[in-house]
C-alpha positions as CSV (number, residue, x, y, z in Angstrom):
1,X,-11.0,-21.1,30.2
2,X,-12.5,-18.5,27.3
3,X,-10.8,-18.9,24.0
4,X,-8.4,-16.2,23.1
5,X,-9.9,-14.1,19.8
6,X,-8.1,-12.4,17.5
7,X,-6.8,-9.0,17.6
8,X,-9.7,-6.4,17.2
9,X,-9.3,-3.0,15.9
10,X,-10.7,0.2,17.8
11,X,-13.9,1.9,16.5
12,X,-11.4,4.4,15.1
13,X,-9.4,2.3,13.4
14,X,-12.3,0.1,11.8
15,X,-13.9,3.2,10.6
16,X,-10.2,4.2,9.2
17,X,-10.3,0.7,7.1
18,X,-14.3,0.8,6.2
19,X,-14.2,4.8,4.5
20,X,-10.0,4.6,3.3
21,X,-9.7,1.1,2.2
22,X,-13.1,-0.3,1.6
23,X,-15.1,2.4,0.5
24,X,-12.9,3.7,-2.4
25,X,-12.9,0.0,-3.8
26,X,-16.2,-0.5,-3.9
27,X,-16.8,2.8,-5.4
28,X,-14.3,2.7,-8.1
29,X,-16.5,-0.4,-8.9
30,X,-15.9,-4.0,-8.2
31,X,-17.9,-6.1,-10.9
32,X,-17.5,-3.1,-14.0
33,X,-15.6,-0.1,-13.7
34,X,-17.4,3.5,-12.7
35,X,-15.2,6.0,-14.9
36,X,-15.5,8.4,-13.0
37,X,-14.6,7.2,-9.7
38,X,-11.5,5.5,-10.8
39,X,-10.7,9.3,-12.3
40,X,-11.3,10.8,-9.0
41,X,-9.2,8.3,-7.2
42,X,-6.5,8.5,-9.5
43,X,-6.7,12.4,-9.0
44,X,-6.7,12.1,-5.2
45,X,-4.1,9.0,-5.1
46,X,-7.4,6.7,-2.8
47,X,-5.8,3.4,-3.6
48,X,-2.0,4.7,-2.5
49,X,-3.6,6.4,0.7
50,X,-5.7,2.8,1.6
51,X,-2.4,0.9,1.3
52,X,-0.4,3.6,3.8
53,X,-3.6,3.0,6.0
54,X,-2.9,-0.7,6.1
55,X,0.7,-0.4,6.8
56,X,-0.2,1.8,10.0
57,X,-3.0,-0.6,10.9
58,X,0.0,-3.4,10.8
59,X,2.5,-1.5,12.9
60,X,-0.2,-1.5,15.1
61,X,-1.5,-4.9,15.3
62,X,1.2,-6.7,13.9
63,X,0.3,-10.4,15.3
64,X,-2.8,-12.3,13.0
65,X,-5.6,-11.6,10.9
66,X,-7.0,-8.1,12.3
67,X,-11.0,-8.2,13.4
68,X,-13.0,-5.0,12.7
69,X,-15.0,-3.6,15.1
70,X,-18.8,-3.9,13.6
71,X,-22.2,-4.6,14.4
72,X,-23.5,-5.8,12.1
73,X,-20.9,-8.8,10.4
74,X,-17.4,-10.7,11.7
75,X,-15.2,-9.4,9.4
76,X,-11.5,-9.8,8.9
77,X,-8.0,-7.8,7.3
78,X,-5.3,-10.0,6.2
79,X,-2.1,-7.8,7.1
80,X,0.5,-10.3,7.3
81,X,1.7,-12.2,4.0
82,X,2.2,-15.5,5.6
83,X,-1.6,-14.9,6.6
84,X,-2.6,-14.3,2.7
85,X,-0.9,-17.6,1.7
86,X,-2.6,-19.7,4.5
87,X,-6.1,-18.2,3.2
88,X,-5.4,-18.5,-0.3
89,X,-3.7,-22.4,0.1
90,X,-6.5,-23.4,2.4
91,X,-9.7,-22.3,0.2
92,X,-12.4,-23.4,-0.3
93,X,-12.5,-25.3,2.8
94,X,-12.3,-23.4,5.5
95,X,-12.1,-20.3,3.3
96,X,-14.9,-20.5,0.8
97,X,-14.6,-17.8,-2.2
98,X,-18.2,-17.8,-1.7
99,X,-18.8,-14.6,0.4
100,X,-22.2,-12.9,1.3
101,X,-20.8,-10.0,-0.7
102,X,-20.2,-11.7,-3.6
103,X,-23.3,-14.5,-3.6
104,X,-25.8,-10.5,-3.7
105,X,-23.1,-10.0,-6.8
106,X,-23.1,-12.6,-8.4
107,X,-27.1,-12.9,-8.5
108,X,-27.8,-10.4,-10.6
109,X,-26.4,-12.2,-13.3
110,X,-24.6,-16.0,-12.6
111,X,-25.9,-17.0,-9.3
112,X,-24.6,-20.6,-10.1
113,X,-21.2,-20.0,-11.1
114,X,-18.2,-21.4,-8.9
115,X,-16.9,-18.6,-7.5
116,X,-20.5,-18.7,-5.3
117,X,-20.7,-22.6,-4.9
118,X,-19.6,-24.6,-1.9
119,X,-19.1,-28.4,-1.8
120,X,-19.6,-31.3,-4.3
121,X,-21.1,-28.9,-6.7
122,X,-18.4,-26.5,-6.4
123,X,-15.9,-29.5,-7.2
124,X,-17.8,-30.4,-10.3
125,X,-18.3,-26.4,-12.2
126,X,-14.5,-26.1,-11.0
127,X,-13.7,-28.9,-13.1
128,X,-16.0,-27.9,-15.9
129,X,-14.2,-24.5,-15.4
130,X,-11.0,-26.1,-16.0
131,X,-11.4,-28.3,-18.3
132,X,-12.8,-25.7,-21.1
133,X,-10.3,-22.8,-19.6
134,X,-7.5,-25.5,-20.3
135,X,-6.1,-24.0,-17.0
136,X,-2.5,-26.1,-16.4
137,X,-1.4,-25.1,-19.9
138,X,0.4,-22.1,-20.1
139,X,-1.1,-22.3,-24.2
140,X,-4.7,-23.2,-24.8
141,X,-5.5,-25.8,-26.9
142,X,-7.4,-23.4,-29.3
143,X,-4.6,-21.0,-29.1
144,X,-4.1,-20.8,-33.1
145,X,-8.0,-20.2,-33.8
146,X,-7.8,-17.4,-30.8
147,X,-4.6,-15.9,-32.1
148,X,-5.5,-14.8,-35.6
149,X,-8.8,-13.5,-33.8
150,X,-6.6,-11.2,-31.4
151,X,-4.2,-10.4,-34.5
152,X,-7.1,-9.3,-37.1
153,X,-9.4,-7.3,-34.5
154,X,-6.0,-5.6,-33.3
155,X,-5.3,-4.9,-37.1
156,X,-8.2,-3.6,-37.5
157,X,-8.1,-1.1,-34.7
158,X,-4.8,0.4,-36.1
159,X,-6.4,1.1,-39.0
160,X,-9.1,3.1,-37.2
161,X,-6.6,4.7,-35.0
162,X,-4.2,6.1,-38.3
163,X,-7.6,7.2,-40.2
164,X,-8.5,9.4,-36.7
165,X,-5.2,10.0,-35.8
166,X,-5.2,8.5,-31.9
167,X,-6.1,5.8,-30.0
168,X,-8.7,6.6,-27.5
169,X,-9.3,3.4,-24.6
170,X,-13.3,3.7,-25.7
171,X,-11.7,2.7,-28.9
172,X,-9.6,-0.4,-27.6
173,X,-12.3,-1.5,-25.5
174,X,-14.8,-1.7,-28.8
175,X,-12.4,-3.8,-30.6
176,X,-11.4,-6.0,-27.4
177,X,-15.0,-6.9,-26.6
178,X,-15.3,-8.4,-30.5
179,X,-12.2,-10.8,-29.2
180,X,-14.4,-11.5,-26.2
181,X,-17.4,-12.3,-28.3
182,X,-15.3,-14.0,-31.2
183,X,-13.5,-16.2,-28.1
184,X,-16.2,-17.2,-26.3
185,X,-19.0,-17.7,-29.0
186,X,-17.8,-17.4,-32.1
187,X,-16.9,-15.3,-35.3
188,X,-20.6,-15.0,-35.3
189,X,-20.8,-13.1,-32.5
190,X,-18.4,-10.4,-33.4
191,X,-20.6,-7.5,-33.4
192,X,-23.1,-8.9,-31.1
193,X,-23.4,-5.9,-29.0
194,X,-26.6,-6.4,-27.2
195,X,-25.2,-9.2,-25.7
196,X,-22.4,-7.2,-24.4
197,X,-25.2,-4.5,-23.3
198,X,-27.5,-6.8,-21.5
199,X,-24.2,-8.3,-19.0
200,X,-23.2,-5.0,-18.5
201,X,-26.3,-3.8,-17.0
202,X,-26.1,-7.1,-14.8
203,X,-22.7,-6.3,-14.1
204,X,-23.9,-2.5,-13.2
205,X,-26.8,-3.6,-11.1
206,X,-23.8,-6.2,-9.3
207,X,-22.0,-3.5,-8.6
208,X,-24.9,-2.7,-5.8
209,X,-24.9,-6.0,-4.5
210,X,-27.5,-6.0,-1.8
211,X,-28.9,-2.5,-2.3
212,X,-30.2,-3.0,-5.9
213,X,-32.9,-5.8,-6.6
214,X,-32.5,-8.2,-9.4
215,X,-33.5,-7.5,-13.4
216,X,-35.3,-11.2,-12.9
217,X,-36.2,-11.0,-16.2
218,X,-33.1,-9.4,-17.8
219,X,-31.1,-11.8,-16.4
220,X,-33.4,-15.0,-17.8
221,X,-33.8,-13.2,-21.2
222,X,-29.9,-13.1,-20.9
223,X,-28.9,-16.4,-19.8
224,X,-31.1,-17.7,-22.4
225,X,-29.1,-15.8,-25.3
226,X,-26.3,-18.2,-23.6
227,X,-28.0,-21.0,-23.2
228,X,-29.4,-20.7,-27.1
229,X,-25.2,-20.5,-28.3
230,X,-24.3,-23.2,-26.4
231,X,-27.2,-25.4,-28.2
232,X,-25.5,-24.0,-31.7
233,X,-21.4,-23.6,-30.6
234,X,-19.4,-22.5,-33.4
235,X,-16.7,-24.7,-33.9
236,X,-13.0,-23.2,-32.0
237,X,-15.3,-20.9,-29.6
238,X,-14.8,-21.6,-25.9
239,X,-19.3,-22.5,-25.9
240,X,-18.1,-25.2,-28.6
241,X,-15.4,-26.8,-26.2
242,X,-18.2,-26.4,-22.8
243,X,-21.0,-28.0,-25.1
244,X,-18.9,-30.9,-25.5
245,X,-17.8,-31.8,-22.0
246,X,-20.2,-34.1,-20.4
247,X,-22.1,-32.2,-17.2
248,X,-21.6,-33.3,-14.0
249,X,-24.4,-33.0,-11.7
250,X,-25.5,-29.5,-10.8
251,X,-22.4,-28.3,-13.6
252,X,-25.2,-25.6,-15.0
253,X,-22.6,-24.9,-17.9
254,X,-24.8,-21.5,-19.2
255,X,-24.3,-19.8,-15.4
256,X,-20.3,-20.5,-16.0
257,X,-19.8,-18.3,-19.1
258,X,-20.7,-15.2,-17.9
259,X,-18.2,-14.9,-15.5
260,X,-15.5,-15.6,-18.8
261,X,-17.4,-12.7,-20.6
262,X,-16.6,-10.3,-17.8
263,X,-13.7,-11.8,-16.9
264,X,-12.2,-11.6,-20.5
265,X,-13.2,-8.3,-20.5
266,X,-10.8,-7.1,-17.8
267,X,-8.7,-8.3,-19.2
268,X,-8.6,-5.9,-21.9
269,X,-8.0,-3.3,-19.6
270,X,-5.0,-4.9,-18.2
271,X,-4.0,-5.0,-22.1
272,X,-4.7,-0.9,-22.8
273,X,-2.8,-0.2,-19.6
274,X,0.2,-2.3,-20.6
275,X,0.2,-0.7,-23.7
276,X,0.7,2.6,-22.4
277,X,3.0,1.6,-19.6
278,X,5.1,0.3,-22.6
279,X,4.6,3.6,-24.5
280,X,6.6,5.6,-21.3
281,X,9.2,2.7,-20.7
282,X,11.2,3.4,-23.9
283,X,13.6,0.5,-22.1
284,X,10.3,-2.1,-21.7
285,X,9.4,-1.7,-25.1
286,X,12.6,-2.5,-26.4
287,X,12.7,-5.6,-24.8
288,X,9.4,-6.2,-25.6
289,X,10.1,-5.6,-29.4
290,X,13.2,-7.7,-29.4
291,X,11.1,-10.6,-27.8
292,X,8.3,-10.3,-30.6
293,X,11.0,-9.3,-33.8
294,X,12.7,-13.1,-32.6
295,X,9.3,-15.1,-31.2
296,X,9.0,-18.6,-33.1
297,X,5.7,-19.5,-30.9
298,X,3.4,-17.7,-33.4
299,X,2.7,-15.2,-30.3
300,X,1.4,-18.1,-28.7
301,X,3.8,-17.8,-25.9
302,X,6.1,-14.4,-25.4
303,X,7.3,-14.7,-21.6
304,X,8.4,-11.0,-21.4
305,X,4.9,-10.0,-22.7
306,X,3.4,-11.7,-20.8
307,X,5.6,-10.3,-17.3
308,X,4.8,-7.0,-18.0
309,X,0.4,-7.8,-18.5
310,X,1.3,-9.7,-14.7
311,X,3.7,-6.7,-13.5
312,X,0.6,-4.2,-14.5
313,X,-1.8,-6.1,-12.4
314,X,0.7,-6.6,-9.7
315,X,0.7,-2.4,-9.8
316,X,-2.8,-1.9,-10.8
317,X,-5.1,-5.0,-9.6
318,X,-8.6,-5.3,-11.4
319,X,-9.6,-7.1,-8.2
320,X,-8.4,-5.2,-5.5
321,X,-10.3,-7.1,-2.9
322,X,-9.8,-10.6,-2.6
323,X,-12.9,-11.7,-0.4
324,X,-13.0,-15.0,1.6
325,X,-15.5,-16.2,4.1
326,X,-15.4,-19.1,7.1
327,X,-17.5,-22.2,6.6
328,X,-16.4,-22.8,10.6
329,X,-14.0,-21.3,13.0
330,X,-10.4,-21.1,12.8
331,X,-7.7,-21.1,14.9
332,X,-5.1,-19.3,14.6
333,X,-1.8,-18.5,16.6
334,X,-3.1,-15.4,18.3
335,X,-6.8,-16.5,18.4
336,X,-10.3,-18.3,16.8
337,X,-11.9,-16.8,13.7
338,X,-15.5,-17.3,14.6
339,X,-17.6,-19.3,11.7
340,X,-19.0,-16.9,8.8
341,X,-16.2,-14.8,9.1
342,X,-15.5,-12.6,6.2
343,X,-11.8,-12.1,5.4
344,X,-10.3,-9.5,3.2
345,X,-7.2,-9.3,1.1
346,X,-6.9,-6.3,-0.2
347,X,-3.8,-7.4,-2.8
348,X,-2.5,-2.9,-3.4
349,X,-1.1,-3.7,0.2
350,X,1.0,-6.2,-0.3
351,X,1.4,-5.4,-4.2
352,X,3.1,-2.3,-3.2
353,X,5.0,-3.0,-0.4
354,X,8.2,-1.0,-0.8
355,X,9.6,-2.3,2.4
356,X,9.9,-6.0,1.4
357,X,9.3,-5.5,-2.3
358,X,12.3,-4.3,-4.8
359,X,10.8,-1.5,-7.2
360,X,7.5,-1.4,-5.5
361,X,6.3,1.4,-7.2
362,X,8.1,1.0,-10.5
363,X,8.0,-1.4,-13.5
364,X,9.6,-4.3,-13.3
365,X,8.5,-6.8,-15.4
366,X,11.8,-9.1,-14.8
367,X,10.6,-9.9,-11.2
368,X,8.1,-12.5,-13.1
369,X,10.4,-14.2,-15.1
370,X,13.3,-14.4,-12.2
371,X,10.6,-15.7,-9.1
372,X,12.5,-13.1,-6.5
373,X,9.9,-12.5,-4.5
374,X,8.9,-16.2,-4.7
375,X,6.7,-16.7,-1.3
376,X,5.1,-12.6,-1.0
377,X,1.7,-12.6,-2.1
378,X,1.6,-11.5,-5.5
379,X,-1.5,-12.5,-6.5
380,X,-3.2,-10.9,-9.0
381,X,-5.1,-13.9,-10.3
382,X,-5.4,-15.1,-6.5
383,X,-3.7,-18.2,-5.9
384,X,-3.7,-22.0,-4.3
385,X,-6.6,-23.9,-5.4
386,X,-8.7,-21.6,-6.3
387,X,-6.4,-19.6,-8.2
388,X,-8.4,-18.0,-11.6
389,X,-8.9,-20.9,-13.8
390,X,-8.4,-18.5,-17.0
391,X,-5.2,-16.9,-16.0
392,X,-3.3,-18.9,-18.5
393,X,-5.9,-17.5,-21.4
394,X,-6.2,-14.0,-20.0
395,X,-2.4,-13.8,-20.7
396,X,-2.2,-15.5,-24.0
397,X,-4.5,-13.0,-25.1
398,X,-3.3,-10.0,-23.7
399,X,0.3,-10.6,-24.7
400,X,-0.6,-11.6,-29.0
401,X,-2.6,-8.1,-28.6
402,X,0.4,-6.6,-27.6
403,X,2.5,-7.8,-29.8
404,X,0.3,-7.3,-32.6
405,X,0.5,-3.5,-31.5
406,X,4.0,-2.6,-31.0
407,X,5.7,-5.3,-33.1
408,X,4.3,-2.5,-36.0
409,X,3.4,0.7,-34.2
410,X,5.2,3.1,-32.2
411,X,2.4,4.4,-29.2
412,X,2.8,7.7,-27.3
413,X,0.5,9.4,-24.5
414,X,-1.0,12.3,-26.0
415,X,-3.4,12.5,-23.0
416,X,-3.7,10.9,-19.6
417,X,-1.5,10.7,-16.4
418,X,2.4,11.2,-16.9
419,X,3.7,8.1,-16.4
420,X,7.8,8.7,-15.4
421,X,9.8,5.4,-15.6
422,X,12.5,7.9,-13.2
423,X,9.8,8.3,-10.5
424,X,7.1,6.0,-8.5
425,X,3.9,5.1,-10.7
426,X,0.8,6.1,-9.1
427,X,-1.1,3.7,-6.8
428,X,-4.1,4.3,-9.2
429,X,-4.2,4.5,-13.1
430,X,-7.1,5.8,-15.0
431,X,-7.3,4.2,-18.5
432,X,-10.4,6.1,-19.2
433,X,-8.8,9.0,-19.6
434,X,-6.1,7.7,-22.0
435,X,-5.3,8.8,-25.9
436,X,-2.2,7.3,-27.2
437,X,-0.9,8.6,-30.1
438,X,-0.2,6.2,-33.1
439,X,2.7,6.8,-35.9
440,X,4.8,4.1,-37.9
441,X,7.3,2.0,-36.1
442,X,10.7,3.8,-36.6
């Protein structure tokens, strides 16, 4: 007797997800951001339309992980969320984060880092990852050399912003890549721009994945400049805690810090959007001033700070896609996923799910610090075990920037998309476009 499949959409229906769901993502740019794509989305609402497409899709096929209908690759939509959580909890194995989509990414500038490895040497740059990342504690161990970094570079950038008047995001994003640099490297590296030029050619190039052929000799030149910091780590950098971790076999520590570079460096849009989600959310930022007027942590830990950075990537996701791929078949109750499988979780849908979700479309930062929808994939970090390893940093830095901001400065939008705590926020925000004004805390 043949083996049941899984459910399989119609030629219609696959085109529907491949040109409204996955098309618009990989436009908007899923290694570096394309400015103007995320504008035009947010203009013509792409990311709120892909998630209405999915919710039809689901209605539709409501039992399993959904096949598409291609020719050319097995490929799978997660619709259901007790679907996301078996993916996520059973990763790497059978699940391996390391896709065909992302191993052409990753190439053009780490193609040894763990989020492309598979099996013992997976285990050991996992490890190496954690171990440096300090990943099960919510505060880094470098936390007070990485705080007065954030708190000076953010001091720094008010002072530009009351010279000029404003607060432009080309601004933030200057001042957040010198915490990058500073972080990972070293005060040395502060205004080491080339460095932050080279990786984000790579990370342009990765953007193209197949379709673009490797800079062979950019990358080399560039993974040498990482290779070269790591033989001379500045003391309370990130390179100083990976140069002193003994290597594993196959750990190839240089191909590991790239991925915190970029990484780190979403992050500071998650940062600039919080920021002006607080500067519309007159209730948000009061909270959020009363948490840093009365913080004892020395903005090492601020909870409600840190809800709202997680509550801005449940709403606006910096990795939309969350890609998975088969290392065999799996069963499943309505059918076998064939080996090589590529699996999608594409986290808007569930993110924004206004039927099982309260304040879908709103902010509401206190759903992080109460656990209510403990069990629905929120997962803007993924999840299980191979959840991001630097989620823990990403937030300690993201929340001292804040408060380094508004525990001094009142912010408003001058220019950008009306954000109205009364109505729904839109499924797509384009930071790019954002000039908050800047005046003294009243």
């Amino acid at each position: 007797m043949p083996t049941p499949t899984l459910p399989t959409a119609s030629a219609l229906d696959t085109a529907r997800v491949l040109m409204g769901v996955i098309l618009p993502a990989v436009a908007e740019g899923p290694i570096i951001r394309r400015p103007r794509a995320v504008g035009l989305a947010a203009r013509l609402e792409l990311d709120a339309r892909a998630v209405g497409i999915l919710q039809q899709l689901h209605a539709r096929y409501p039992d399993g992980p959904l096949l598409l209908k291609l020719p050319f690759r097995r490929q799978a939509v997660v619709l259901a969320p007790e679907d996301v959580n078996t993916v996520l909890a059973r990763s790497p194995e059978p699940f391996s984060p390391a896709s065909s989509e992302k191993l052409a990414v990753m190439a053009h500038f780490q193609p040894s880092n763990v989020l492309v490895s598979r099996g013992p040497e997976r285990t050991v740059r996992r490890a190496l990852q954690e171990q440096v990342l300090d990943t099960s504690h919510p505060v880094h161990h470098l936390a007070d050399r990485f705080v007065p970094v954030v708190e000076e570079e953010m001091r720094q950038l008010l002072v530009g912003a009351e010279h000029s008047g404003s607060l432009p995001w080309s601004d933030f994003a200057e001042a957040w890549q010198r915490v990058v640099r500073r972080v990972v490297f070293g005060d040395h590296a502060r205004d080491d721009t080339e460095l932050t030029t080279m990786l984000n050619r790579l990370r342009k190039d990765g953007n193209w994945a197949f379709l673009k052929p490797v800079r062979r000799r950019t990358r080399e030149r560039f993974l040498a400049r990482i290779r070269d910091e790591l033989a001379h780590a500045e003391p309370g950098s990130l390179a100083s805690v990976l140069a002193a971790v003994p290597e594993g076999d196959g750990a190839e520590p240089v191909d590991q810090v790239p991925q915190w570079l970029f990484a780190l460096d979403n992050s500071g849009m998650v940062a600039f959007r919080t920021l002006t989600v607080l500067a519309t959310h007159p209730q948000a930022m009061e909270a959020a001033r009363r948490e840093v007027d009365a913080d004892a942590s020395g903005r090492r830990f601020l909870p409600y700070l840190r809800a709202c950075a997680l509550e801005v990537l449940r709403l606006w996701p910096t990795t939309p896609m969350i890609l998975r791929q088969t290392t065999q078949p799996v069963q499943w109750a309505r059918g076998l996923m064939p080996a090589r499988c590529g699996v999608l979780i594409y986290s808007p849908y569930f993110h924004r799910d206004e039927h099982h979700l309260r304040d879908a479309h709103n902010f509401s930062p206190e759903r992080w610090l109460r656990d209510e929808d403990d069990g629905w994939p929120l997962v803007p970090f993924s999840d299980g075990p191979v959840v991001c390893p630097g989620k823990q940093l990403v937030l300690l830095l993201t929340s001292a920037a804040l408060a380094s901001l508004v525990g001094v400065r009142d912010f408003s939008v001058e220019e950008g998309q009306p954000l109205d705590p009364s109505r729904p926020l839109p499924g797509t925000i384009d930071n790019y476009s954002v000039r908050l004004g800047v005046s003294p805390r009243m």
